[in-house]
Biopython code that builds the backbone (N, CA, C, O; Angstrom):
import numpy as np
from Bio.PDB.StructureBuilder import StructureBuilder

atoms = [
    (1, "UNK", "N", (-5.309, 6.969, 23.143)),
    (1, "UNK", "CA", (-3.901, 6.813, 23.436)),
    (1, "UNK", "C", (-3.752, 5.992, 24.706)),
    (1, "UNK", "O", (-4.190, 6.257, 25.826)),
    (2, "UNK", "N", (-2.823, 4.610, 24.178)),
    (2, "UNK", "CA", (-2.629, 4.319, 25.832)),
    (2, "UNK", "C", (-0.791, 4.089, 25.809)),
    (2, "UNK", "O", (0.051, 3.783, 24.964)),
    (3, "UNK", "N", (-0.810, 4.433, 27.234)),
    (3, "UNK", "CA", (0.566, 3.766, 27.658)),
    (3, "UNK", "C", (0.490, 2.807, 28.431)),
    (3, "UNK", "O", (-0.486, 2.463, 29.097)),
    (4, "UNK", "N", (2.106, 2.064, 28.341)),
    (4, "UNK", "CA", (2.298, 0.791, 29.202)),
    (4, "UNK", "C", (3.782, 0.850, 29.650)),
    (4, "UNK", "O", (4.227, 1.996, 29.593)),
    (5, "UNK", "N", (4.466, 0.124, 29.985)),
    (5, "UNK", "CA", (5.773, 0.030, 30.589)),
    (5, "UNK", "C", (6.134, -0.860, 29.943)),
    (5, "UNK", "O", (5.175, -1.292, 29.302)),
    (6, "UNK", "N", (7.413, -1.634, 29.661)),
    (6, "UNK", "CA", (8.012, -2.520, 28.974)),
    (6, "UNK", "C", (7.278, -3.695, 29.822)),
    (6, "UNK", "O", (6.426, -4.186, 29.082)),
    (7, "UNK", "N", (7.279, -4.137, 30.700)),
    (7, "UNK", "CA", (6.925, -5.097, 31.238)),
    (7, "UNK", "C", (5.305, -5.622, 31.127)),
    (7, "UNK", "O", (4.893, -6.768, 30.948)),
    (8, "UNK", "N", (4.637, -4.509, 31.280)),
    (8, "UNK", "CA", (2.848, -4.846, 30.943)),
    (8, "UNK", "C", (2.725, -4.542, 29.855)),
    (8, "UNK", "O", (1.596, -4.792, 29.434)),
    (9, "UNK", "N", (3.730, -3.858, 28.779)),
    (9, "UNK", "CA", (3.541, -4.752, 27.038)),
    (9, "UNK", "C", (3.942, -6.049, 26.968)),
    (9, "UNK", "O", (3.282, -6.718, 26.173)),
    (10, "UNK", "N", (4.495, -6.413, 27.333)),
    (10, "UNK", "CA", (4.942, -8.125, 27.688)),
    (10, "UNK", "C", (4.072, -9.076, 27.780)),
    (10, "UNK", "O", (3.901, -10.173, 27.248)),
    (11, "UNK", "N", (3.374, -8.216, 28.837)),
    (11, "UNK", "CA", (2.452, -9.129, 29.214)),
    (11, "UNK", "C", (0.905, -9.054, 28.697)),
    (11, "UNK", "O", (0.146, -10.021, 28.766)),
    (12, "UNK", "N", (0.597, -7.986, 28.255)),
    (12, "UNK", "CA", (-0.196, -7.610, 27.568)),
    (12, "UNK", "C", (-0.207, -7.171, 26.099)),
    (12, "UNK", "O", (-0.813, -6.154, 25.762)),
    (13, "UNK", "N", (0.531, -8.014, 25.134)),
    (13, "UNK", "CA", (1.285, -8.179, 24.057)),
    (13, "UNK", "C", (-0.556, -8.083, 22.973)),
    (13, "UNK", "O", (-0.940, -7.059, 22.408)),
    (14, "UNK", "N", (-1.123, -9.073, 22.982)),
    (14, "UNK", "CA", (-2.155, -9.001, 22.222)),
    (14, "UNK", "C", (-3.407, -8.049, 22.336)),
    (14, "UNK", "O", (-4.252, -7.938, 21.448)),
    (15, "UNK", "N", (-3.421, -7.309, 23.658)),
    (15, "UNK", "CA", (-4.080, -6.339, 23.950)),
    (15, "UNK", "C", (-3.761, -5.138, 23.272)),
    (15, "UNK", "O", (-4.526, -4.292, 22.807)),
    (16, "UNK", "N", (-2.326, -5.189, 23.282)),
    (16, "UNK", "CA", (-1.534, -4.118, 22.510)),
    (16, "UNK", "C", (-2.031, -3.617, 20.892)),
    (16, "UNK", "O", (-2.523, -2.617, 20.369)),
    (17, "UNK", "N", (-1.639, -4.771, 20.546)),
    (17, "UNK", "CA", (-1.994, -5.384, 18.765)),
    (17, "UNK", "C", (-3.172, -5.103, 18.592)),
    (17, "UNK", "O", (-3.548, -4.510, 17.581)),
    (18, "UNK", "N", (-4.169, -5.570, 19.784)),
    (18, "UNK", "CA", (-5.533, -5.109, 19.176)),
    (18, "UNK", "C", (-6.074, -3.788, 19.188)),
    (18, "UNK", "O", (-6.985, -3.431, 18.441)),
    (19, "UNK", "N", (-5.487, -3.027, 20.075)),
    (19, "UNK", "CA", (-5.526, -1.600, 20.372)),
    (19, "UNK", "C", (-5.171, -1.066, 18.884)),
    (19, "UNK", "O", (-6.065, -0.712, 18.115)),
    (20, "UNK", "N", (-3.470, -1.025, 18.453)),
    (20, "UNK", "CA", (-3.234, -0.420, 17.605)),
    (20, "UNK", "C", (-4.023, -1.196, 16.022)),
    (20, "UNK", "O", (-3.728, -0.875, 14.870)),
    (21, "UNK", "N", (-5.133, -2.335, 16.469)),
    (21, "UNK", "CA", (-5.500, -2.357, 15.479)),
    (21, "UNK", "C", (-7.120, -1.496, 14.683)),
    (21, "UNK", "O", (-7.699, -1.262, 13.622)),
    (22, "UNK", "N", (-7.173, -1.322, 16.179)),
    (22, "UNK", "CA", (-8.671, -0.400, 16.177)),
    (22, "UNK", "C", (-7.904, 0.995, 15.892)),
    (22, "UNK", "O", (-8.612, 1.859, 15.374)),
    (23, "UNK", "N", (-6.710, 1.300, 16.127)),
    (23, "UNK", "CA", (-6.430, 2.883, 15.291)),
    (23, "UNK", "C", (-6.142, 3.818, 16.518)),
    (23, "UNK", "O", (-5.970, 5.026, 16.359)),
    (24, "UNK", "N", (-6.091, 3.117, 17.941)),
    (24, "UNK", "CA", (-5.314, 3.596, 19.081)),
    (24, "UNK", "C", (-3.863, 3.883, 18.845)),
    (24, "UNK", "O", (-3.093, 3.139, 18.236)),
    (25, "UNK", "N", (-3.602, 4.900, 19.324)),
    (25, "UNK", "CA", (-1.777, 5.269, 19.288)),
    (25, "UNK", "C", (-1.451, 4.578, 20.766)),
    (25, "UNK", "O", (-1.913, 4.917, 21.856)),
    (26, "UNK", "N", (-0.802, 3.835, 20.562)),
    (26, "UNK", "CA", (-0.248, 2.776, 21.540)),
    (26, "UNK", "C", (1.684, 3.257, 22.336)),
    (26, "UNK", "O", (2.464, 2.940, 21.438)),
    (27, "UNK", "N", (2.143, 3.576, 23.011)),
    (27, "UNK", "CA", (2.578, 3.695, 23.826)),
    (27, "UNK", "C", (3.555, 3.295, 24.768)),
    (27, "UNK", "O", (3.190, 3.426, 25.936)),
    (28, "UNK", "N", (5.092, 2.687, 24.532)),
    (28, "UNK", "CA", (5.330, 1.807, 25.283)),
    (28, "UNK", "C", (6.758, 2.139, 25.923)),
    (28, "UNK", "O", (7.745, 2.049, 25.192)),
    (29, "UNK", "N", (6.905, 2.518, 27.254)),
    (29, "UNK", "CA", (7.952, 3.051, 27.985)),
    (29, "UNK", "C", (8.769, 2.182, 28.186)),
    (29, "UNK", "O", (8.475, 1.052, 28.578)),
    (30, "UNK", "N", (10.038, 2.627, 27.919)),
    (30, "UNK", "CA", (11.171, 0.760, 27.558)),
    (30, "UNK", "C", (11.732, 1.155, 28.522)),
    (30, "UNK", "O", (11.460, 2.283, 28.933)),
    (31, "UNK", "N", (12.599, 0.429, 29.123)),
    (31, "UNK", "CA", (13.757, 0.339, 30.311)),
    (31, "UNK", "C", (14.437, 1.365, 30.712)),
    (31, "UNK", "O", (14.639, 1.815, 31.840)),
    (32, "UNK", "N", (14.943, 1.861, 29.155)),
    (32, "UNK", "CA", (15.774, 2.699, 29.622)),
    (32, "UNK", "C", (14.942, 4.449, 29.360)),
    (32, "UNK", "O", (15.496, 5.495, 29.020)),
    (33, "UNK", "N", (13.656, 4.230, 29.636)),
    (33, "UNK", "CA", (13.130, 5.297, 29.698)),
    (33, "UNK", "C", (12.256, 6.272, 28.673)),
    (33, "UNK", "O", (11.307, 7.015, 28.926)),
    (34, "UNK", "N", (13.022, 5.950, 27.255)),
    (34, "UNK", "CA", (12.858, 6.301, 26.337)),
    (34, "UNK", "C", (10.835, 5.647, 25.862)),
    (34, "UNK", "O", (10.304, 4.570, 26.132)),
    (35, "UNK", "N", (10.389, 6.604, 25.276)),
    (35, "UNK", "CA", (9.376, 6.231, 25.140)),
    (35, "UNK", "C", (8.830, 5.992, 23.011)),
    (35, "UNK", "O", (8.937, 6.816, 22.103)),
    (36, "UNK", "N", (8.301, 4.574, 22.977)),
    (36, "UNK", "CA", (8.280, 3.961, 21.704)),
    (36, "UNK", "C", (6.808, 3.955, 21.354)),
    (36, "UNK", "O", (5.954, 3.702, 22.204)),
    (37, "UNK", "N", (6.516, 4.239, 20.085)),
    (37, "UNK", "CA", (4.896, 4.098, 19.473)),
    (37, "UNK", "C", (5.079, 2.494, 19.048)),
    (37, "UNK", "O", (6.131, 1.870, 18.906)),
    (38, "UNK", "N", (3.710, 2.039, 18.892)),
    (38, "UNK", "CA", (3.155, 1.461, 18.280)),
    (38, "UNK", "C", (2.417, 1.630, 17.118)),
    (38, "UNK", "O", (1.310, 2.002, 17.507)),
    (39, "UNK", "N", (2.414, 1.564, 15.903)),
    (39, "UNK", "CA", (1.679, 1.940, 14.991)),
    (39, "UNK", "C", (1.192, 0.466, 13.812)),
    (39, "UNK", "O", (2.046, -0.356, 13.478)),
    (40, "UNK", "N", (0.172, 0.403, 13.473)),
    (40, "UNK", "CA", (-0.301, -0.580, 12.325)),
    (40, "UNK", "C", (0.060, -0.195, 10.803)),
    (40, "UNK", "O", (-0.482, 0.630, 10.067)),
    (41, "UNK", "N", (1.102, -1.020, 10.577)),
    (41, "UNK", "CA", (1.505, -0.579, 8.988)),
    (41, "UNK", "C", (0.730, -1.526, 8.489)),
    (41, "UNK", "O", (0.546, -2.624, 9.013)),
    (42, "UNK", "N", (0.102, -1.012, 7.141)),
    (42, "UNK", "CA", (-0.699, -1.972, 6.293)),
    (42, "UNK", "C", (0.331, -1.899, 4.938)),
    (42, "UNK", "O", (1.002, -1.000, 4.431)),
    (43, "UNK", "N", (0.054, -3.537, 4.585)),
    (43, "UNK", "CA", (1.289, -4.465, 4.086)),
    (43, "UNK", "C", (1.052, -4.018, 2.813)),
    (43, "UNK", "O", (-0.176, -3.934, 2.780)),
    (44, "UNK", "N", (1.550, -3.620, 1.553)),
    (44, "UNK", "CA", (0.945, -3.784, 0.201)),
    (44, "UNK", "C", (0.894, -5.206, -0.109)),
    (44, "UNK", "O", (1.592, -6.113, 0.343)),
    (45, "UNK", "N", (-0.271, -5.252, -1.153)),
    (45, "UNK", "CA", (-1.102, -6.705, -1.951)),
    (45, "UNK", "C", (0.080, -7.030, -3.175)),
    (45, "UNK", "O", (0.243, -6.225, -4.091)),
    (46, "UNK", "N", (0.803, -8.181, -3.087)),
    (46, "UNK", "CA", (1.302, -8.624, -4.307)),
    (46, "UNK", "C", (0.393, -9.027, -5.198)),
    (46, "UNK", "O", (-0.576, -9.594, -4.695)),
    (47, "UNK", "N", (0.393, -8.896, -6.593)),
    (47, "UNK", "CA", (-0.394, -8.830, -7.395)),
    (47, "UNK", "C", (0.241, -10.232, -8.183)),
    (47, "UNK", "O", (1.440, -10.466, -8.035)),
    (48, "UNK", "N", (-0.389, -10.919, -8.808)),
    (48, "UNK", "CA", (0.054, -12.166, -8.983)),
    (48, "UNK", "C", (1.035, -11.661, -10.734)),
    (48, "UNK", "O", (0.445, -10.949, -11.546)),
    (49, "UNK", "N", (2.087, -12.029, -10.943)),
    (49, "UNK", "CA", (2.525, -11.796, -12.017)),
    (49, "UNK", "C", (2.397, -12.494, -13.228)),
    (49, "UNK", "O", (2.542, -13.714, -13.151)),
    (50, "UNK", "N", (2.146, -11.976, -14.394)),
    (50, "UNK", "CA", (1.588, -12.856, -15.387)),
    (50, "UNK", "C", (2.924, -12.715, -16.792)),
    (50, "UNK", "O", (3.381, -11.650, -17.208)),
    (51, "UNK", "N", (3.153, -13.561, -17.087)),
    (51, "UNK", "CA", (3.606, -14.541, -18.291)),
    (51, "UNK", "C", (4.091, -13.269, -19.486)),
    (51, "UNK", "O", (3.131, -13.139, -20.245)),
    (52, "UNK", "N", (4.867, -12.619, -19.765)),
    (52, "UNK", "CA", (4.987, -12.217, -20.952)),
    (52, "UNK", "C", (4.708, -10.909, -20.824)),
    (52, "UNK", "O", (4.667, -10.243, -21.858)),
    (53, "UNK", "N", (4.465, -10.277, -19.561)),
    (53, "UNK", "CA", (4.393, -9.023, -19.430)),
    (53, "UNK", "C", (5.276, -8.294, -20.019)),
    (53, "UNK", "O", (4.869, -7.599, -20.950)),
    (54, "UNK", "N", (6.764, -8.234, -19.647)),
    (54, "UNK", "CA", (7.615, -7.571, -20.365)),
    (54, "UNK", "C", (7.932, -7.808, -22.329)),
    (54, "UNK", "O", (8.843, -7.290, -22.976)),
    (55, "UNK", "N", (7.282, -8.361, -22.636)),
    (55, "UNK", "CA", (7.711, -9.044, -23.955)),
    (55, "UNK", "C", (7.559, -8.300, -24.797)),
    (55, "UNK", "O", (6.387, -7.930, -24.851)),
    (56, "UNK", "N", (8.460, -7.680, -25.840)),
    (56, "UNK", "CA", (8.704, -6.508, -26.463)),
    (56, "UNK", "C", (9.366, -5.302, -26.040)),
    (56, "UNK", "O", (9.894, -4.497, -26.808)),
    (57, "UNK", "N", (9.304, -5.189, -24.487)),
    (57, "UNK", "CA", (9.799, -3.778, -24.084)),
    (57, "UNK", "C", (11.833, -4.031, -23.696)),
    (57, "UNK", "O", (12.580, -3.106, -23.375)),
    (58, "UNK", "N", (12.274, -5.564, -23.871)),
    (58, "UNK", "CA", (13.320, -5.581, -23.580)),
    (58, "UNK", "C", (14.262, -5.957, -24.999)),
    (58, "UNK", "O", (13.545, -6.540, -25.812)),
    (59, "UNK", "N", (15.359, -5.814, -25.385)),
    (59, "UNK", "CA", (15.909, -5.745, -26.280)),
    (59, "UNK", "C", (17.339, -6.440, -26.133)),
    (59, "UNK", "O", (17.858, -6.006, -25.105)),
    (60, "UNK", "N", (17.960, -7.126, -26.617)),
    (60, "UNK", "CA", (18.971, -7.720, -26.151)),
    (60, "UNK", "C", (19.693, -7.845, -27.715)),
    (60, "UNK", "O", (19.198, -8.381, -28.707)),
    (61, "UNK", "N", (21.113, -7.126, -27.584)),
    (61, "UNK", "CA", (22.242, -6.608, -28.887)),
    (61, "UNK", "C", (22.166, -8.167, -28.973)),
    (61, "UNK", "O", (21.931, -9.039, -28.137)),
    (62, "UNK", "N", (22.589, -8.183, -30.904)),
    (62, "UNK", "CA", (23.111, -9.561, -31.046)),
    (62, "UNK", "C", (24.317, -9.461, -31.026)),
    (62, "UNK", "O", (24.770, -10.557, -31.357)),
    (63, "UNK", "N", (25.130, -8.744, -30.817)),
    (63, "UNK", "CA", (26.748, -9.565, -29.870)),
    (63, "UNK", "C", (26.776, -9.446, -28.312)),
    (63, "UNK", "O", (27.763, -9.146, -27.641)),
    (64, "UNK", "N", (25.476, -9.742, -27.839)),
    (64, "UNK", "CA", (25.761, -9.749, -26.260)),
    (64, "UNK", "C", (26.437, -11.046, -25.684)),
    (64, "UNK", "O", (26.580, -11.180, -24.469)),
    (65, "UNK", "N", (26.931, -12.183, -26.761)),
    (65, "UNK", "CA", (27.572, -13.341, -26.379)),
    (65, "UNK", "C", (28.880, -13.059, -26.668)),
    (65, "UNK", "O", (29.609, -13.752, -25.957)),
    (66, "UNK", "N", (29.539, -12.290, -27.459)),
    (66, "UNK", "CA", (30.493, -11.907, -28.013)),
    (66, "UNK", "C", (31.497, -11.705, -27.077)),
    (66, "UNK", "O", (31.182, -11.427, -25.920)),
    (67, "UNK", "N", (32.649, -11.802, -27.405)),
    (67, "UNK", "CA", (33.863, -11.842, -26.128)),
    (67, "UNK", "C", (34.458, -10.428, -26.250)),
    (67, "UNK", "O", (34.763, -9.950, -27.342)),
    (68, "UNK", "N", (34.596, -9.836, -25.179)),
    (68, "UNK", "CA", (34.639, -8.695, -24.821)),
    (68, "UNK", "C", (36.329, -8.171, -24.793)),
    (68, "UNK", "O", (37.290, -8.671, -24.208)),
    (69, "UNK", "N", (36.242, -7.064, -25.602)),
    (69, "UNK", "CA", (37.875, -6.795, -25.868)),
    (69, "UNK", "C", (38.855, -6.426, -24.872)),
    (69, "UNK", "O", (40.075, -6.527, -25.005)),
    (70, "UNK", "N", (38.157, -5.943, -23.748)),
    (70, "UNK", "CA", (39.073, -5.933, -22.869)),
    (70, "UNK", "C", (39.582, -7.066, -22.011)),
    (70, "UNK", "O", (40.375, -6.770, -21.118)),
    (71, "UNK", "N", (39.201, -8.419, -22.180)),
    (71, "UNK", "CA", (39.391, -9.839, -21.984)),
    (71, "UNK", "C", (40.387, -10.261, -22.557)),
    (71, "UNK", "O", (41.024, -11.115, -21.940)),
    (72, "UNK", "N", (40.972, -9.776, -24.132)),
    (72, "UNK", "CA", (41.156, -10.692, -25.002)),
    (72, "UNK", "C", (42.472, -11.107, -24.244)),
    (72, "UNK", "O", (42.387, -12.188, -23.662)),
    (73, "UNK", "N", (43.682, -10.439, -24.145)),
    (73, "UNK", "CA", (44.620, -11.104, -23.478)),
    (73, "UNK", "C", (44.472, -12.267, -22.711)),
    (73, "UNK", "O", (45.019, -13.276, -23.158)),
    (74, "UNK", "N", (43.751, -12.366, -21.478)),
    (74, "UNK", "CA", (43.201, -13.908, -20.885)),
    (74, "UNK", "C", (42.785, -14.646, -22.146)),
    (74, "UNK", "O", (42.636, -15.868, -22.169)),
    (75, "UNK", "N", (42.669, -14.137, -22.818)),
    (75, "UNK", "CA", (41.955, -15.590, -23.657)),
    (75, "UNK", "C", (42.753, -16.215, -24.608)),
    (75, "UNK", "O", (42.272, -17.113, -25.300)),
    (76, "UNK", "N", (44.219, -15.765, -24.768)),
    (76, "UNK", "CA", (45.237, -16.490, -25.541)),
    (76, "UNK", "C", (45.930, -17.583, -25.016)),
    (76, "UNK", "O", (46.775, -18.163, -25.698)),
]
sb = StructureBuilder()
sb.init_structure("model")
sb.init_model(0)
sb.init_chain("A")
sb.init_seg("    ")
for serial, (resi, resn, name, xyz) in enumerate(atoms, 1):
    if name == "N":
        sb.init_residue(resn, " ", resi, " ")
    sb.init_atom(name, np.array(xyz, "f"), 0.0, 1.0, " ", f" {name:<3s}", serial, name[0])
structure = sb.get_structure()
């Protein structure tokens, strides 16, 4: 565990990063006193998406072009 003050996280910005990247709980006392963690969130992996995945599981009515009755007035 380390602490710092708003000002020597500032200045010690990449020291910081590397701390909480080795799995240190990092520490950082802001201005107005209040005291803030640092923590390393690990990002999830986008998975590359492939072609036709959904194909079959979606269904689309054949009057989904169809003009909708509560319209019809506008449409005279």
């Amino acid at each position: 565990m380390k602490t710092y003050t708003m000002k020597e996280a500032v200045a010690n910005f990449d020291e910081l990063m590397k701390d909480a990247q080795e799995g240190l709980t990092v520490y950082i006392i802001g201005s107005d006193g209040r005291e803030y963690e640092l923590i390393l969130k690990q990002m999830p992996v986008n998975k590359p998406r492939k072609p036709g995945m959904f194909e079959g599981k979606i269904n689309i009515a054949e009057d989904f072009d169809d003009p909708l009755p509560e319209f019809e007035p506008y449409m005279k």
